[in-house]
Every structure is written in C-alpha cells, then in structure tokens.
C-alpha positions as CSV (number, residue, x, y, z in Angstrom):
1,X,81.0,52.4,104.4
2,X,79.8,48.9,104.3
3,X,82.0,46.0,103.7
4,X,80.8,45.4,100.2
5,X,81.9,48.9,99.1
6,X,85.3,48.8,100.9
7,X,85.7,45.8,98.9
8,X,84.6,47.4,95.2
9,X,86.5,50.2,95.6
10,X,89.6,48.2,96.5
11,X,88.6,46.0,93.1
12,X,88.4,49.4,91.5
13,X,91.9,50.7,92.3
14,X,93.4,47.5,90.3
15,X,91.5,48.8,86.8
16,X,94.0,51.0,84.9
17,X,93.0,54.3,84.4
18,X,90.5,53.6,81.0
19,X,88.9,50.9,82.7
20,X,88.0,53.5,85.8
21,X,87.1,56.1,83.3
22,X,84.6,53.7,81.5
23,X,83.1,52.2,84.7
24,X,82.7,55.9,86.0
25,X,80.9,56.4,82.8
26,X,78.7,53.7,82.8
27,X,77.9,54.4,86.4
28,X,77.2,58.3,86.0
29,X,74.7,56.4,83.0
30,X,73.4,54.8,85.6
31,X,72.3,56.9,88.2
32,X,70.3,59.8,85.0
33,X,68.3,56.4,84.4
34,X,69.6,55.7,81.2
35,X,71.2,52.6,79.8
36,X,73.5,52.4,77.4
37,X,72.9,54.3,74.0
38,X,73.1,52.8,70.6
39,X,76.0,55.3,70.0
40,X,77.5,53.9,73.0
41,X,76.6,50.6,71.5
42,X,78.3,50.7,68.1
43,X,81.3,52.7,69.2
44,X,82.2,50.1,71.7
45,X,81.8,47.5,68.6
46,X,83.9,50.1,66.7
47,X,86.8,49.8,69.1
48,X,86.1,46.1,69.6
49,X,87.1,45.7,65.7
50,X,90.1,48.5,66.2
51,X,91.7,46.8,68.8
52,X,91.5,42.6,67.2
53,X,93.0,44.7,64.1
54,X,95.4,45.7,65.8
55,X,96.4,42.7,67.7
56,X,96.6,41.0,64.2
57,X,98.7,43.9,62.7
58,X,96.5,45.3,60.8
C-alpha cells in the first residue's frame, strides 16, 4: 500500500462510526459511477435542518 493510503486510512480511523459509514457510502457511490442523487441531496439538507434544530432546542 502506498504511502498516501496508509495515511487515509489512518485519517479514516479518527471519523466516528457515522462519518465512516457515510464516507463508505459515498465511496461505494463512487466506484457504480454515480454521484450523488437528489434523494441523497435533499435528505442530507433534511438532516442539515434536524440537527441546527436541535442544537437550538427545537
């Protein structure tokens, strides 16, 4: 394994486990060729909105 690899997947072992399971996602995406959907799109915006509501209590 090359250096730069070494080096990601050391970076990749200091996400928690969501992080790992969405950048395993978007790199499974990846390698069928497509990019992210519009679903994708608008549920990311979707938990965007959940999470600033509730940071603010809401």
């Amino acid at each position: 394994m090359s250096n730069l690899l070494d080096k990601i997947e050391k970076d990749i072992l200091k996400l928690n486990n969501q992080e790992r399971a969405f950048l395993a996602d978007r790199l499974l995406g990846l390698l069928d060729g497509d990019s992210i959907s519009d679903i994708d799109k608008a549920w990311i915006v979707e938990a965007e909105r959940r999470y600033h509501g509730f940071k603010k209590g809401e």
